[in-house]
C-alpha positions in Angstrom: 0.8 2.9 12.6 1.0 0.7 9.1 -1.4 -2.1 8.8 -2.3 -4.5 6.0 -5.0 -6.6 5.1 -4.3 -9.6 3.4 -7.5 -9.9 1.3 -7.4 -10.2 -2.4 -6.5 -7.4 -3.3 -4.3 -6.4 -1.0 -4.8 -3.2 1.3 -2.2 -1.6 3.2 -2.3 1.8 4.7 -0.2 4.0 6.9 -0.9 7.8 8.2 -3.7 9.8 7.6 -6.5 9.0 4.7 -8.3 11.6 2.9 -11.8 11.0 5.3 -9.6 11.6 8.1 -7.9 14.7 6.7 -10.9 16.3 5.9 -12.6 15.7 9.3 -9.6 17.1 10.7 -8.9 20.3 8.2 -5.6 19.4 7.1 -5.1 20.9 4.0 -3.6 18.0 1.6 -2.6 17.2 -2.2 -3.6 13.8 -3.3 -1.1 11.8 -6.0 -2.9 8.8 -7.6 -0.8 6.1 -9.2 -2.9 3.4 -10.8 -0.6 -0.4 -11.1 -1.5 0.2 -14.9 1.7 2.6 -15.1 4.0 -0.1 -13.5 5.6 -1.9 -16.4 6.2 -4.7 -13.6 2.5 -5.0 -12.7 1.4 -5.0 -16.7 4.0 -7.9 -17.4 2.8 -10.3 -14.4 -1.3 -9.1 -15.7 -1.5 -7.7 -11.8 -2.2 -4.5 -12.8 -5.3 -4.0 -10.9 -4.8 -1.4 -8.1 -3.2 2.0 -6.9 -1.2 3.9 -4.8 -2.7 7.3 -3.1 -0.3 9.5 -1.3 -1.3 12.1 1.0 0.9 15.1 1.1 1.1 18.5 2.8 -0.6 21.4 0.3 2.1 22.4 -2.0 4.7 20.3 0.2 6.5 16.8 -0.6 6.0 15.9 3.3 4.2 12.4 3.3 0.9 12.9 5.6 -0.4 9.3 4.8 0.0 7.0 2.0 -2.9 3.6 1.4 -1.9 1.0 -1.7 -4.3 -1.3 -2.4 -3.0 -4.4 -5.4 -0.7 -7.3 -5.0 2.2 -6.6 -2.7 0.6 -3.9 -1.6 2.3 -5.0 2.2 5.3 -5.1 0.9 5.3 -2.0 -1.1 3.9 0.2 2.0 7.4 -0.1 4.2 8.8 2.3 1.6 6.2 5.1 2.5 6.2 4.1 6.8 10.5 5.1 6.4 10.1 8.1 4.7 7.2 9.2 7.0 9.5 8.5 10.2 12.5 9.8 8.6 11.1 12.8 7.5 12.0 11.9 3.4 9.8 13.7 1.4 8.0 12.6 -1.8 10.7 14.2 -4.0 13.5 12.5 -1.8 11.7 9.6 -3.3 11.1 10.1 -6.8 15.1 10.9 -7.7 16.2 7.8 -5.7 17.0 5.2 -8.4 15.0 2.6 -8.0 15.3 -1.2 -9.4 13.6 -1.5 -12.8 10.8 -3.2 -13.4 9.9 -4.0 -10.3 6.5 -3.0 -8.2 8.8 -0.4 -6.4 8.0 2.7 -9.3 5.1 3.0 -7.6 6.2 4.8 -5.2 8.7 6.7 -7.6 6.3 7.2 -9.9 4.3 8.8 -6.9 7.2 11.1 -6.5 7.1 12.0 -10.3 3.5 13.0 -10.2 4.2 15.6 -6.9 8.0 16.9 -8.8 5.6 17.4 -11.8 3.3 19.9 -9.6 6.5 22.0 -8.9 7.0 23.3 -12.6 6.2 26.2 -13.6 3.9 26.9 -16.8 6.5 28.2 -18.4 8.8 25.0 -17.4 6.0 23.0 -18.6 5.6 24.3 -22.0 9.5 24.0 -22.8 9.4 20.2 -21.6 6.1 20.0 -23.7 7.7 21.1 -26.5 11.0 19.3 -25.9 9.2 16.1 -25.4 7.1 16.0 -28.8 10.7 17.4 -30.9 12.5 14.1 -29.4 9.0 11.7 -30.4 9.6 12.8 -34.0 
């Protein structure tokens, strides 16, 4: 059940949190987005806040998901329809999503799990790839 609390700042929360994951041994990776890497959020100076997604170990399924910062109410409803529909985190991070708004939170969510799936090799190539094309 999704809930919000319209304090300043804003908390919204659906699913399971990590207290209640560990009380209940569900084995979980945790993906931290802070409002300070949503160019949206840095432009309006309302970058004070975060998104933490709960997912299955080593899946994309979406166990719970709490955003605390502005719009944080608003920006919940993406995580309650993946959750029903059974979208994963990945699902999430290659759907194109309007730029810049406070919706790449939850993309950039999906970007921090897609970045657990690589490989150290994989990781190394784009390493390398990424500091060639910053020259």
């Amino acid at each position: 059940m999704p809930w919000c609390t319209y304090t300043d700042p804003e908390v919204a929360h659906v699913g399971l949190g990590e207290e209640q994951a560990r009380q209940k041994n569900v084995h979980y990776d945790l993906f931290v987005v802070p409002l300070e890497d949503v160019d949206r959020a840095v432009v309006e100076s309302e970058d004070a806040g975060f998104a933490k997604v709960l997912t299955a170990k080593g899946f994309d399924k979406i166990l719970g998901a709490t955003i605390v910062g502005p719009h944080a109410g608003d920006l919940l409803h993406e995580f309650v329809l993946a959750m029903k529909a059974g979208i994963g985190l990945g699902a999430i991070a290659s759907t194109i999503h309007a730029y810049p708004t406070f919706a790449e939170l939850a993309r950039k969510a999906g970007d921090k799990y897609n970045r657990t799936r690589l490989t150290p090799r994989a990781k190394r190539i784009f390493t390398w790839l990424y500091k060639r094309a910053r020259k």
